[in-house]
C-alpha positions in Angstrom: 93.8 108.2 139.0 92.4 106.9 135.9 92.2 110.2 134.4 96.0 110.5 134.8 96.7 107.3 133.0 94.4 108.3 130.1 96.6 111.9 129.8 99.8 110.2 129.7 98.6 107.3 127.5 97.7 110.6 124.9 100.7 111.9 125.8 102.6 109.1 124.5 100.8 109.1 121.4 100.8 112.3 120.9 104.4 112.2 121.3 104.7 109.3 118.4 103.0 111.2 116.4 105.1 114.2 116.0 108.1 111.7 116.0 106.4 110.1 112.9 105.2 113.5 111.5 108.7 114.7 111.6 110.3 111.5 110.1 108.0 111.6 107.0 108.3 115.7 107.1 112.4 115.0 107.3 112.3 111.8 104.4 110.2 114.0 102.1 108.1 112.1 99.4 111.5 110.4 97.7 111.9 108.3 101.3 108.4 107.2 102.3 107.5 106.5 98.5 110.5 104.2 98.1 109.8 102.5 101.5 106.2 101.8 99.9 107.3 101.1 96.7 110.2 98.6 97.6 107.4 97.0 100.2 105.1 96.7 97.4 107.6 94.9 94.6 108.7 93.0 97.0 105.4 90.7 97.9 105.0 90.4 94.6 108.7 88.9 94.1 110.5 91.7 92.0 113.4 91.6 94.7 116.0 93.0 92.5 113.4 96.4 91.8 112.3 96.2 95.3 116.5 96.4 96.6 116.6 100.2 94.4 113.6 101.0 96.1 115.0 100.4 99.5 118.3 101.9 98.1 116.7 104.7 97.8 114.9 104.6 101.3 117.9 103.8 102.8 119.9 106.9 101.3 117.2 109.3 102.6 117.4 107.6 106.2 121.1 108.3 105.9 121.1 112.0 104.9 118.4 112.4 108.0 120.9 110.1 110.2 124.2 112.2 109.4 122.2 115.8 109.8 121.5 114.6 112.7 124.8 113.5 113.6 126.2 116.6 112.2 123.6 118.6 114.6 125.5 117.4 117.7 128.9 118.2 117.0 128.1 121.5 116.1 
């Protein structure tokens, strides 16, 4: 019993993972840098530099969103 609850505990994690894997894979360097980036400016205050950061975050999030979209009606 306990070894079953240990498989599908690493099955859930293995299963975030490749969600996470694919989401950075998908974002490409562009995304994940400007999620960093905008994170970073803004603890130190810049807000205004941190907002084109998370522009661009947000723009790469979209394109993966409306592919995504896209996929279904096709």
């Amino acid at each position: 019993m306990a070894r079953k609850k240990v498989i599908e505990k690493l099955s859930i994690a293995k299963k975030s993972f490749n969600v996470a894997k694919a989401w950075i894979e998908g974002n490409g360097i562009e995304g994940v840098l400007g999620l960093i980036v905008g994170l970073i400016l803004w603890s130190f205050g810049y807000k205004v530099y941190a907002g084109f950061a998370f522009g661009v975050f947000a723009t790469r999030n979209w394109d993966l969103f409306k592919n995504w979209i896209k996929s279904f009606i096709k």
